[in-house]
N, C-alpha and C positions, 0 to 999 in steps of 0.2 A: 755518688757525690764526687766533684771534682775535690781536688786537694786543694786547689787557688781557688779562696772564697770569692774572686771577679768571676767564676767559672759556674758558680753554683745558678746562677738564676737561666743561662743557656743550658745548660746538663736537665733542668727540671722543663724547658719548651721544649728540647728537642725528642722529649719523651711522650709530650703532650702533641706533637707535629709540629711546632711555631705558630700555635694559634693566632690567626688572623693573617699570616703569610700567606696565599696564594691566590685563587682567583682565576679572572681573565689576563691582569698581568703578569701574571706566573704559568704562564700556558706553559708546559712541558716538551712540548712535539709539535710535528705537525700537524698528525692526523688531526687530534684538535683542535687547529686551527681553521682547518678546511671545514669540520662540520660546524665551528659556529661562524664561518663566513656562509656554510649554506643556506643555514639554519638564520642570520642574520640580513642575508640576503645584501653581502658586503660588495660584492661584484661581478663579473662575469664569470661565463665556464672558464675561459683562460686563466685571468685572477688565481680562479681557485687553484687549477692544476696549474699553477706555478707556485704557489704556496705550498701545496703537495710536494714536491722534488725539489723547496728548498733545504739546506741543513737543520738541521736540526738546533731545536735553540740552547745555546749552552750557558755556564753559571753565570757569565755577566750578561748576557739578555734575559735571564731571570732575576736576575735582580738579586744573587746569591752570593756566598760567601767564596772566594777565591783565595789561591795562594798568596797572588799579585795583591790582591787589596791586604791581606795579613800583613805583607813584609812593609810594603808601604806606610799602614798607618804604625807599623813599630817603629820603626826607621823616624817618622816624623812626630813620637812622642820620646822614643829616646834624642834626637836631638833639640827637646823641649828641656830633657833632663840636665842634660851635657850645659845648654844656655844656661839655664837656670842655676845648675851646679859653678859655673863658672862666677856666676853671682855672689852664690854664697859664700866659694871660697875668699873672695874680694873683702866679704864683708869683715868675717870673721877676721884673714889677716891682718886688715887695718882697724879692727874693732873686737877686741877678743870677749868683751864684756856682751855687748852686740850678737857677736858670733854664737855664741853658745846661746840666746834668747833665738836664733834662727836656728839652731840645732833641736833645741827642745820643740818650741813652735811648728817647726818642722816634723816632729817625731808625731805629736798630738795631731797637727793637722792632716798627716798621710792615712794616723789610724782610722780619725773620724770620717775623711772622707771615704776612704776604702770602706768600710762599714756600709756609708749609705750609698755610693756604686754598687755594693751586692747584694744588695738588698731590696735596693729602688724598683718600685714595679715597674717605669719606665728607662730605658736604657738613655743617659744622658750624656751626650759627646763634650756639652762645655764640660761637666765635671771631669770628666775622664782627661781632658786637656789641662783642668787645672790641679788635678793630682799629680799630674807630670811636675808642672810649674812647682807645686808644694815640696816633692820628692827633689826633684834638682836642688833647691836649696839647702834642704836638709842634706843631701850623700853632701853638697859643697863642702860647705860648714864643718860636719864632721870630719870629712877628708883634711881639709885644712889643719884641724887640729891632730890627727893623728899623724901629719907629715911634718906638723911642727915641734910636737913631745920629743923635748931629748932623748935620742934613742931609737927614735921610731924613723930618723927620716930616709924615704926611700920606701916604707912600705905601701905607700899608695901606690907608685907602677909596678912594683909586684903583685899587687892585690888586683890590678887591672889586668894584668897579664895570664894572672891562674884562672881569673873569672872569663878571658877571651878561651883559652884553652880549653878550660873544665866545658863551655857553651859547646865550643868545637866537638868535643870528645863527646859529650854526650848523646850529640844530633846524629853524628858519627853511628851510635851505638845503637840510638834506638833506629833509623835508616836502613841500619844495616839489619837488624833481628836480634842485635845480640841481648837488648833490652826487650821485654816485651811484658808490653803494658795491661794486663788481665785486672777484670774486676776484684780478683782477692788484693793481687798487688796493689789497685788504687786506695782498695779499705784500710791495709795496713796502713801506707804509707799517710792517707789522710787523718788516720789516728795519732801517727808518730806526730806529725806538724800539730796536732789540735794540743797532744802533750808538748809539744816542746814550746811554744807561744804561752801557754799558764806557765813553764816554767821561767820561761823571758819577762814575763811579766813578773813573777815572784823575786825576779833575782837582780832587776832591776830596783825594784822599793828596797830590797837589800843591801844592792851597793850604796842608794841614793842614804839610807838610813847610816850604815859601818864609813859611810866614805871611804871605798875603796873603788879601786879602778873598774873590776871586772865582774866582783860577785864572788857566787862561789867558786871556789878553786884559786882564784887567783891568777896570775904565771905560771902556777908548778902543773906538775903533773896532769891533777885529777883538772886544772883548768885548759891545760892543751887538750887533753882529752872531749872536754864538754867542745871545745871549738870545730875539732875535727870531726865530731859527732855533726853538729848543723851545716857546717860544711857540707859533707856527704847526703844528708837531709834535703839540703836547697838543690844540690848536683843532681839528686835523684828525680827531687820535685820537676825538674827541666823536661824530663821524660814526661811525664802526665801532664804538663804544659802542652808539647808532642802531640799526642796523641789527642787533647781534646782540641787542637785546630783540626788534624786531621778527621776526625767523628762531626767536627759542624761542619765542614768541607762534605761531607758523604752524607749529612744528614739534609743538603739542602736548607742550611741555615740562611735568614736574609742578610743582606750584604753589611746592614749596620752593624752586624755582631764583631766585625773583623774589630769594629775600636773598641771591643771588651776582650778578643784574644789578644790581641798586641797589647794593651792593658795590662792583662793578668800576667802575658812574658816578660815585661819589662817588670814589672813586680820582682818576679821570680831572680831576675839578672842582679837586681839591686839589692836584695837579701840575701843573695850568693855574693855581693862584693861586700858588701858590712861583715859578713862571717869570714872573709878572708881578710880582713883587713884587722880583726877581733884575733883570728889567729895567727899573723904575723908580729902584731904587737906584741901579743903572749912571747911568743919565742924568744922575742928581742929581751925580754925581760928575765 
């Protein structure tokens, strides 16, 4: 099972083939093409042995998942988030009452939809479009407020900074070998995030009940602690982000799946910048 529950419903087709993927528009090769032009009776001797000694068809004339289409449709849902996030911060600065019903709104609307994107038997590009839209107002909004708490201000472009690095460094790691991504490592690590989301969820009713900023631990200790734990948790997760583009890439995924991995990266990116931005505020405190 992948870690990024966007990942869960490609990990269980690609084990199954991508049922309903292939065909005559998904011809592989050549050779097969020539025997159902024979066998079809598509055109002449020539026809065929030029179809014969053409290349070979590759992931975009299959109609497959590509580098190019991953980076793309990430690229054009993170700057769905960035717009959107520019929104929110708007809102909240000139509306702080406002703001935080777009931070909450926001939190409920990313959950509910990310839920039904991984769940949904069919894969759906508007929703996946409009969880970006959901998302961007939410990191706004929150950003806003955490760059406006006395005390805090200046943590968002550090929070921007570690999270452009930590992305760097980790692509870095797994690229090179030094990470390496095995079935035991993705069980563990999918267990750690299943426990650490019950404990977000438990520690959030928490703060919401003590009215307290952060939950348990607080600023001191044991609360830097818990931050640099998820931190590490999200940085990690990046790697099995990694590697499950790389396995739909090899697994001959259809091309639609790239708007569920760029999906499920930008996920990843935006819960590595709330945990940084969670643990810079701690410090400051």
């Amino acid at each position: 099972m992948a870690s990024n529950p966007a990942f869960n419903r490609l990990e269980k087709d690609a084990q199954s083939g991508y049922a309903g993927f292939g065909g005559r528009g998904a011809n592989p090769g050549n050779v097969s093409y020539a025997q159902q032009g024979a066998t079809d009776t598509w055109g002449s001797q020539q026809q065929l042995q030029d179809m014969y000694n053409s290349p070979s068809a590759g992931p975009v004339d299959t109609g497959r998942v590509t580098m190019d289409d991953v980076i793309m449709k990430t690229l054009g849902l993170f700057a769905l988030v960035l717009g959107f996030g520019a929104v929110g911060w708007y809102i909240s600065a000139t509306s702080p009452g406002l703001g935080y019903l777009v931070w909450m709104g926001g939190m409920i609307g990313t959950l509910i939809l990310g839920l039904v994107i991984a769940f949904k038997k069919t894969l759906s590009v508007p929703l996946i479009v409009t969880y970006a839209a959901v998302e961007g107002l939410f990191v706004g909004a929150v950003s806003e407020f955490f760059n406006s708490y006395p005390g805090w201000e200046g943590v968002v472009p550090q929070a921007v900074l570690a999270t452009v690095a930590t992305f760097a460094g980790m692509f870095l790691a797994y690229k090179s070998g030094l990470i390496k991504v095995t079935a035991k490592f993705r069980r563990i690590v999918t267990m750690m995030i299943f426990g650490y989301v019950i404990f977000a969820v438990v520690n959030f009713i928490f703060a919401m009940v003590t009215d307290t900023m952060f939950g348990f631990g607080g600023s001191g200790a044991l609360g830097i602690g818990i931050s640099l734990f998820a931190v590490g948790l999200a940085a990690v997760s990046l790697a099995l982000d990694f590697d499950m583009i790389d396995r739909a890439i090899a697994t001959g995924a259809p091309q639609k799946y790239s708007w569920l991995l760029a999906h499920g990266l930008i996920v990843t990116v935006v819960w590595l910048y709330i945990e940084f931005l969670r643990l810079f505020a701690r410090m400051r405190e």
